[in-house]
N, C-alpha and C positions, 0 to 999 in steps of 0.2 A: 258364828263359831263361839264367839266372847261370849254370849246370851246362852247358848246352849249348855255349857260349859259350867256358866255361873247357876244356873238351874239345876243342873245336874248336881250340886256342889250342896244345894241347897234343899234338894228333896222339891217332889211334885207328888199332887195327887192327884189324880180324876177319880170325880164324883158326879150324881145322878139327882139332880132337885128332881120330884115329882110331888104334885099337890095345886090347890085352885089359886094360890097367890105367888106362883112364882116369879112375876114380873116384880113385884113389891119386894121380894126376896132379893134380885139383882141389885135394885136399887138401893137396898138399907145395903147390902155388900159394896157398893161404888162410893154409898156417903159416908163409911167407914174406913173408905181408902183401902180393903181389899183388893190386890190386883185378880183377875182374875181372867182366864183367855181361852180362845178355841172353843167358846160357847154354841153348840149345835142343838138343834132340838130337835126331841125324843117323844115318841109316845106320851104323853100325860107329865112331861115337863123340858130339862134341857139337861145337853150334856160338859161339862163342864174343867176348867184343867185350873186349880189354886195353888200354891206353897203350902206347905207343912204349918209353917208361920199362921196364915191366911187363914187352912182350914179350919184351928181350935179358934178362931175369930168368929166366926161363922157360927157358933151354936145359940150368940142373942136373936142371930137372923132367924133360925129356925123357932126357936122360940116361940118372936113375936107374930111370924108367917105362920102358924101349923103346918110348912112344910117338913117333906122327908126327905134328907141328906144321906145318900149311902153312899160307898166306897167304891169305886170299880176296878180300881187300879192303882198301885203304888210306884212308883217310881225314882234315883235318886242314890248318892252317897250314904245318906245319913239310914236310910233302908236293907243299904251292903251290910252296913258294921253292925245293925241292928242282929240283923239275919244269920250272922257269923261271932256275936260277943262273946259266946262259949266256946269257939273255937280259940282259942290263946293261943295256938303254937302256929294256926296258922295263920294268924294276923301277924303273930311275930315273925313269921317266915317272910310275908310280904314288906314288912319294915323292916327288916335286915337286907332285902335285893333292894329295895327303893336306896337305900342307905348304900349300898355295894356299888349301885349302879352310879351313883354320886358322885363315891370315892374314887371307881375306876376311871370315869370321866376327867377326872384334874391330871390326868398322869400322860407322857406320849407313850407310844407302844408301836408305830411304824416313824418310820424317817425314811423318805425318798427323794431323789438327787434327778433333780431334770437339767436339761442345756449342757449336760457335761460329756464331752470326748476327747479331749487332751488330756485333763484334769482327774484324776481316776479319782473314783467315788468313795474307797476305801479312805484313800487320803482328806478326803475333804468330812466326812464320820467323823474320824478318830481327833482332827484338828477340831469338831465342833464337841465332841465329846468333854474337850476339856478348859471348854466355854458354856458350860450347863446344857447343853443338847445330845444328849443321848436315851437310847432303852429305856423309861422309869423315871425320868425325870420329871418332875412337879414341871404343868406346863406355864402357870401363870408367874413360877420365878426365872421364865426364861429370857433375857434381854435378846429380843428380837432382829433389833436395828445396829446396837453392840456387834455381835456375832455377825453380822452383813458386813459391817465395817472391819472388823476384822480377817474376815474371808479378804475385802478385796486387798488390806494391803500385804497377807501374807502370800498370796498367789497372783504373780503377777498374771497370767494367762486368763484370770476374769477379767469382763469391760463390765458387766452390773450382775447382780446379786441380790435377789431377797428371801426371807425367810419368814414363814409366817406359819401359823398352829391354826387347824381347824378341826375339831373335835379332839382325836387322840391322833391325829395323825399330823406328823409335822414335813413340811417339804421347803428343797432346796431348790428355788428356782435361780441359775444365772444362764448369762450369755458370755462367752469366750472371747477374747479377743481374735482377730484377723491372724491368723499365722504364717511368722518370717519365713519367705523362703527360705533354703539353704546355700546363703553363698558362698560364691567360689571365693571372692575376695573376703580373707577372711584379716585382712591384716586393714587397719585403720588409714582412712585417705591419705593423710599427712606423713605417713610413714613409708618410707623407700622401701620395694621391694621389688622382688625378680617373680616371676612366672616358669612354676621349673613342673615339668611332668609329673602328672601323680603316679601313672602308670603307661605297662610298655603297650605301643600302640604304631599304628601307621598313620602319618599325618595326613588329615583328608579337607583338611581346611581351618586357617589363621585368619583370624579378624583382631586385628592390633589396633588399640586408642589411644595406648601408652608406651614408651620402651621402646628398645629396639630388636626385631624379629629378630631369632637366630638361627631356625628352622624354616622349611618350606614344604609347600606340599608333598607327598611322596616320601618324605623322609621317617628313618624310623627310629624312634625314639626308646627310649630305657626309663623306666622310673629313676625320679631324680634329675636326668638332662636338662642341662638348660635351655627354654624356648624363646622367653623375650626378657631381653638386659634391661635393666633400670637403670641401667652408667651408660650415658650418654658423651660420649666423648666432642668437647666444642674446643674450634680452632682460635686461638683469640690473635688477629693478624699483626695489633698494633706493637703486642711482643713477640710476636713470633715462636708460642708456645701452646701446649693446647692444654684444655681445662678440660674436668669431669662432673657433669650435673647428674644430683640424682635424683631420677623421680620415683613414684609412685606408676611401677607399669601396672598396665590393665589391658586384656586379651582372652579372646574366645578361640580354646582348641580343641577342634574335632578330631579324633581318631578314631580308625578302623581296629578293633581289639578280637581278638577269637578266645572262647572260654570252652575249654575241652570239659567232658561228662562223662563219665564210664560207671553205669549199672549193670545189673544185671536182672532177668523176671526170669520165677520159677515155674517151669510146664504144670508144675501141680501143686494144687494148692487146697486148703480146708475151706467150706463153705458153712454155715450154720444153715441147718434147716430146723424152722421150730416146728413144734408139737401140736402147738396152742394151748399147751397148760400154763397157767398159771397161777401163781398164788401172791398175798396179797397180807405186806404187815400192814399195822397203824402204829402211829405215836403220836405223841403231845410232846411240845417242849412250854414250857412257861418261859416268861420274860420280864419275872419281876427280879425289881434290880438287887433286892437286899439278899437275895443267893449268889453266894460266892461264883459257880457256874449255873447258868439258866438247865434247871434239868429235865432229862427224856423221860416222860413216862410212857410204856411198851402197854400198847392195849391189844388183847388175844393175838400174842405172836406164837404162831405155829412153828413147829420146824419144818424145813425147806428137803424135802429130800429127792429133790432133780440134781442129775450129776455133772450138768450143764445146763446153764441158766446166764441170762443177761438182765442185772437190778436196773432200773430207773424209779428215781424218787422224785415225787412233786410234792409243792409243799403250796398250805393254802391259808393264811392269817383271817378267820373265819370274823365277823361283826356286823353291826345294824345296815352299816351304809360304806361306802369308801372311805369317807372320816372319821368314820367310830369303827376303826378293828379292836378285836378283847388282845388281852395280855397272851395272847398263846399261838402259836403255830403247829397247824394239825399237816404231819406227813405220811405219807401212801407210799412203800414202796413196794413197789411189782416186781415177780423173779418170771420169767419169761423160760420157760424150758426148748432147747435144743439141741438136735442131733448134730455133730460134727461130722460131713460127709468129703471125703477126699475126692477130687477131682479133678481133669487134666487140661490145661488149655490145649488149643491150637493153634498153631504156625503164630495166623494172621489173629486170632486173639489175642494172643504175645508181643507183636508187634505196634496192634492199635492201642494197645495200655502203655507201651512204649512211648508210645507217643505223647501219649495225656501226661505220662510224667516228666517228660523234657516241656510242654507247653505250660505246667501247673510251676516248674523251678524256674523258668525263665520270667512269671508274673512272679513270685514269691522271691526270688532273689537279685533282678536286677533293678537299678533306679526307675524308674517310670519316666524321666528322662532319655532315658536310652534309647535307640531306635535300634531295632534287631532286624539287618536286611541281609540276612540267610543260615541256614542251619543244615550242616550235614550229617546224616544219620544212618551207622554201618552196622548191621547184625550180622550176628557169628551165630551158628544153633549148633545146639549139643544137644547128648542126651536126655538132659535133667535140665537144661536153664536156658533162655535166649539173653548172647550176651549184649548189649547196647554199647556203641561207640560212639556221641554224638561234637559235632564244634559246633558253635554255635558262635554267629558274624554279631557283633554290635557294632553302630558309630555311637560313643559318647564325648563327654567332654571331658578333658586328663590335665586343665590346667588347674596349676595351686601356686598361690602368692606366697613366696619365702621374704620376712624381713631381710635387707642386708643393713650392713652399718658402715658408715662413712668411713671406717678406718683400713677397712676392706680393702 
């Protein structure tokens, strides 16, 4: 590749010896130090491949050979610019993109965030942006190791971190630390407290390690009640008085809780049906940093004239390779045309979408902890709407550690 390359750079020619001394011809060319290579032979002599260099070397050879040196072929750099010297603007055109393509190269123009799902990614931009790491930034003034170190002690949620530039594109690789459960004891070991209900429940089972129980199973509790005392009341026999120790309780309480739902689903409802028409902008944004806002250029935007339509835009940061994106992001968005059509459910349509949304709010709003052992579910119908009634059983856990204070 290096050999090709440097040849290319340097111009080649093949040419045609023909004549009765071409053997003596090679030879005054080799004790000359001409290189010369890919020598094939030809009707009434050989075929031959020299340097530019090499070949005006060659004219004592012919000289003292009587032979005949013709051209057959050029080849080479120095042949390009030959061939194009009168063209001036477009030489300068290709030294001004050689030069462009230089200067675009030293800048980033993507930043991507990998190993991140705690840590939101906007946050961790905006903190490197004002550590030399953003849109535009010169990439070889970027402290790489710096800004890793500083990632990790301003977010404690990273365990490692690094940051590295390859082409124009710069990326955020960490890994997250392990994440604390959420504990019940939220009050410090050392510190006396009580175990009082979070919320109202039916007790379905106490496991005490600490404290003393005050509830049992079967009982039913109120948010706030108290379940297991930290005052431990001790007889001391030698006075005949009794004492109060306080510890640090600790206890696991299960209760039975019911969470009532009341929606409603309408018998009729609008559907989209589309058309398949649609139509279709373009734009550019650039993302050079020395513009106040990075701005939209609108390339053949038509006007949209469906009176119902659904946009989606994609957007696509077009360059060489995955490391070399250009300074710009090219978007497409699509208007998707359709008819709004009214239409009616039935009974048991009403009912089975009933369902899906008591099953979609019980994953979306209870603890994942929770165990959900039953749900009852009452429909009322009317004209216009099926009305929903549902309870829904959880067992969860309802205890919370309250500090108390020895003066108590």
């Amino acid at each position: 590749m290096f050999i090709w390359l440097w040849t290319y750079l340097r111009g080649s020619v093949a040419a045609e010896v023909t004549g009765t001394s071409v053997e003596r011809f090679l030879n005054l060319a080799s004790h000359k130090g001409i290189y010369i290579w890919d020598v094939t032979p030809v009707a009434g002599g050989v075929q031959m491949h020299c340097s530019v260099k090499g070949f005006k070397m060659l004219r004592d050879c012919v000289r003292k050979t009587k032979c005949k040196l013709r051209i057959t072929k050029r080849a080479g750099f120095p042949f390009v610019m030959h061939r194009y010297r009168k063209r001036k603007v477009l030489m300068g055109g290709v030294l001004f993109f050689v030069a462009a393509l230089y200067v675009l190269s030293s800048f980033v123009w993507q930043i991507d965030v990998e190993g991140n799902e705690r840590v939101p990614a906007e946050a961790l931009l905006e903190y490197s942006r004002g550590h030399g790491l953003y849109i535009g930034a010169f990439k070889h003034a970027i402290d790489h190791r710096g800004l890793a170190r500083h990632l990790l002690s301003e977010f404690p949620e990273i365990g490692w971190v690094d940051v590295h530039t390859r082409g124009t594109r710069s990326v955020i690789s960490l890994a997250e630390t392990i994440a604390e459960p959420t504990a019940k004891q939220s009050v410090p070991r050392d510190v006396p407290c009580n175990i009082v209900a979070a919320r109202d429940g039916l007790i379905t089972s106490i496991v005490t390690a600490a404290g003393m129980p005050m509830v049992r199973q079967n009982d039913v509790v109120q948010a706030g009640d108290l379940l297991v005392s930290g005052a431990l009341p001790i007889e001391a026999e030698h006075i005949g008085q009794s004492e109060t120790l306080y510890v640090h309780a600790y206890a696991e309480v299960w209760a039975r809780m019911y969470t009532p739902v009341h929606f409603y689903i309408p018998m009729s409802f609008t559907e989209k049906v589309f058309t398949g028409n649609e139509r279709r902008q373009h734009s550019v944004r650039l993302l050079f940093s020395f513009f106040e806002t990075q701005p939209n250029i609108n390339l053949l935007h038509g006007r949209i004239s469906f009176d119902n339509y659904d946009r989606m835009v994609s957007y696509i940061q077009p360059g060489s390779s995955r490391d070399f994106p250009l300074p710009l992001v090219w978007s497409t968005a699509t208007f998707r045309e359709f008819v709004p059509e009214v239409r009616q459910r039935s009974t048991d349509e009403a009912k089975a979408l009933a369902e899906r949304v008591i099953t979609e709010r019980i994953i979306r709003e209870f603890d994942f902890a929770a165990d959900v052992v039953g749900k009852q579910v009452h429909f009322e119908e009317q004209a216009e709407r099926l009305i929903v009634s549902a309870i829904i059983a959880t067992n969860e856990r309802i205890d919370k550690a309250v500090p108390i204070s020895v003066e108590e």
